[in-house]
C-alpha positions in Angstrom: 60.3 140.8 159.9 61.5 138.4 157.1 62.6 135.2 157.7 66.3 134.2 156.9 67.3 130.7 155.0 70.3 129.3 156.6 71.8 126.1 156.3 74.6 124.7 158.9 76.5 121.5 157.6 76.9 119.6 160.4 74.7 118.3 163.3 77.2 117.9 166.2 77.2 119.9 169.3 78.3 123.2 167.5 75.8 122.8 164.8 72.6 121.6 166.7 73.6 124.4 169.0 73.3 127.4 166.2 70.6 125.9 164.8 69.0 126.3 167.9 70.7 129.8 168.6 69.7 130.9 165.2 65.3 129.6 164.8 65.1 132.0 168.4 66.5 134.7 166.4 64.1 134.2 163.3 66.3 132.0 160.8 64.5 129.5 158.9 66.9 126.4 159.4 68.2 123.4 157.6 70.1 121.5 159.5 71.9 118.9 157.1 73.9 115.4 159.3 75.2 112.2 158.5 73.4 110.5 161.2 69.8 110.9 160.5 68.6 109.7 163.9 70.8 112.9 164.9 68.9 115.5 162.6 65.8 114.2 163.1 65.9 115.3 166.9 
């Protein structure tokens, strides 16, 4: 199965939460924040 590029603009609750939602499913994620000690969790 091929892997699909998404990016999500935003690493609050919603967006951490895709992001996580998302890589289970097989989505290769970028996850882009403000706060870098944020995204780096």
């Amino acid at each position: 199965m091929k892997l699909e590029k998404t990016t999500i603009l935003g690493a609050g609750g919603w967006g951490t939460a895709l992001s996580v939602l998302w890589a289970k499913k097989r989505h290769d994620i970028l996850l882009w924040g403000n706060n870098p000690s944020r995204v780096e969790r």
